[in-house]
PAROGU-49443 format. One record per residue (C-alpha): residue number from 1; residue in three letters; x, y, z. Coordinates in steps of 0.001 Angstrom, whole numbers, plus 500000, padded with zeros to 6 digits. Example, Ala and Ser with C-alpha at 12.3 -4.5 7.8 and 13.67 -1.06 7.14 Angstrom:
   k   r     c1     c2     c3
   1 ALA 512300 495500 507800
   2 SER 513670 498940 507140
END
This chain:
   k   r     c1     c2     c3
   1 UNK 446123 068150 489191
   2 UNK 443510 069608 491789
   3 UNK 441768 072423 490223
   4 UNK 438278 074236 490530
   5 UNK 435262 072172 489755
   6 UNK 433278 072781 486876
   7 UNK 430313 073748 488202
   8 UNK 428508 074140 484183
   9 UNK 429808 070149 483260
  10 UNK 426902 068487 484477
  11 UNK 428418 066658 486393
  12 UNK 428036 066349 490399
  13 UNK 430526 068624 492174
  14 UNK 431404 065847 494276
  15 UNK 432105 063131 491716
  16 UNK 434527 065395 489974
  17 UNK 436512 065728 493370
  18 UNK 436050 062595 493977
  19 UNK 437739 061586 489985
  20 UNK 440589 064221 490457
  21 UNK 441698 062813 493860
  22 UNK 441535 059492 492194
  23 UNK 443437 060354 489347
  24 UNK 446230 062098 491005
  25 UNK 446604 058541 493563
  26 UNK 446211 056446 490314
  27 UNK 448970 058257 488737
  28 UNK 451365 057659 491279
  29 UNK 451473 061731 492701
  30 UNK 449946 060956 495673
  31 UNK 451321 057615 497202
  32 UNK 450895 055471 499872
  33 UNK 450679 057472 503235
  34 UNK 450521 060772 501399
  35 UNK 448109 063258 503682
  36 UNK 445379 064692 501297
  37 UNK 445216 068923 502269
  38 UNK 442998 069856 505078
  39 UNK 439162 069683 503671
  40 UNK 439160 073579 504491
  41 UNK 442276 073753 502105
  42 UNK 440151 071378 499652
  43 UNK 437180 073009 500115
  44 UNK 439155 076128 499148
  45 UNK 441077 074455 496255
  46 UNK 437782 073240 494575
  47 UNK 435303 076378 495353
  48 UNK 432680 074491 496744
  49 UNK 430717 074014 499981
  50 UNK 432683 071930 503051
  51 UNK 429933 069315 502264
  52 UNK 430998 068708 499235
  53 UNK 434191 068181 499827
  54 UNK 433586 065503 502871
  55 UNK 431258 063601 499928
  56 UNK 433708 062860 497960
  57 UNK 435949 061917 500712
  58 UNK 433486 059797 501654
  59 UNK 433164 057971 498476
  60 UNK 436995 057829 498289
  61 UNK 437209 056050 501588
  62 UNK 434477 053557 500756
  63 UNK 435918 053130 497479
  64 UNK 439448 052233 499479
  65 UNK 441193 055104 498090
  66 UNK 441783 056593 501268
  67 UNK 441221 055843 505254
  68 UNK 441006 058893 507656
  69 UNK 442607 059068 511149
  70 UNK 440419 061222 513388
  71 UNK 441426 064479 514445
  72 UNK 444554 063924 511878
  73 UNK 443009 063887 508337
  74 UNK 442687 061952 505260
  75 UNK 445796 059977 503907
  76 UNK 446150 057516 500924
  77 UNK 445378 053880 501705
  78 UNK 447662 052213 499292
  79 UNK 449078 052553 495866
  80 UNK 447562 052205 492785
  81 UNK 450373 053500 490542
  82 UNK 449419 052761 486650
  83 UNK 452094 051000 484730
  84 UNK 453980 053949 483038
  85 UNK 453792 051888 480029
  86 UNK 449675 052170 479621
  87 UNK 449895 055716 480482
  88 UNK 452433 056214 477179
  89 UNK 449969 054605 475105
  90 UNK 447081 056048 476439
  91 UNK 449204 059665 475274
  92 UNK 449985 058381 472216
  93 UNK 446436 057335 471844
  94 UNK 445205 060914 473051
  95 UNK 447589 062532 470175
  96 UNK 445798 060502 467570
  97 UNK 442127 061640 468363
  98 UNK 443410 064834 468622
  99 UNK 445146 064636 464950
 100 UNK 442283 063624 463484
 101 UNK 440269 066224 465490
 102 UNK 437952 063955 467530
 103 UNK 436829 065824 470870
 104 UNK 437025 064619 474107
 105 UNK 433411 063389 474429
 106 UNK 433428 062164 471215
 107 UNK 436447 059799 471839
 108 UNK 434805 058718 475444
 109 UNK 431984 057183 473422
 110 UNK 434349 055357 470912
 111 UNK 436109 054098 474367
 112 UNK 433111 053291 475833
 113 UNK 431445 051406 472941
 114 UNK 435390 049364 472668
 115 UNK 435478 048387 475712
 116 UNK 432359 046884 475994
 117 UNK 432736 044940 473197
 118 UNK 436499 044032 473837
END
């Protein structure tokens, strides 16, 4: 889901365009050929400077996300849908931290500290 950046998270503007694009094309709602909005309509959808905006498609497109067609726009490269499967777990997984009322950043470390050691 696109949304307004957080501009109090800490983290860069651009990297948190760059990891909601991402998300929505890993989770299969943008697809293969999709055409991303017009970065005026982006740069309206997150609230930040047109700059911005063409950094994080940027990144996308070296990261192989997307490609962009000149004059056209930007457009998803290829699919990357998640196996449906992981995302259950990963939901399941989510419900537990939240029974046992672990926070978000809180269960990022746990992740983190897992899967290096996994």
């Amino acid at each position: 889901m696109l949304r307004k950046v957080d501009k109090h998270s800490g983290v860069p503007a651009y990297l948190q365009i760059t990891n909601m694009i991402k998300s929505e094309i890993l989770l299969g709602n943008l697809q293969k050929g999709s055409q991303l909005s017009s970065i005026r309509e982006l740069q309206q959808i997150f609230d930040v400077n047109i700059n911005t905006v063409l950094k994080a498609l940027e990144k996308l497109k070296s990261e192989g996300y997307i490609e962009a067609e000149q004059g056209v726009g930007y457009f998803v490269k290829k699919d990357f849908d998640v196996d449906k499967k992981v995302i259950e777990i990963i939901k399941t997984c989510v419900a537990k931290l939240k029974d046992n009322s672990i926070d978000y950043y809180t269960a990022i470390l746990i992740f983190e500290e897992v899967w290096k050691n996994e």
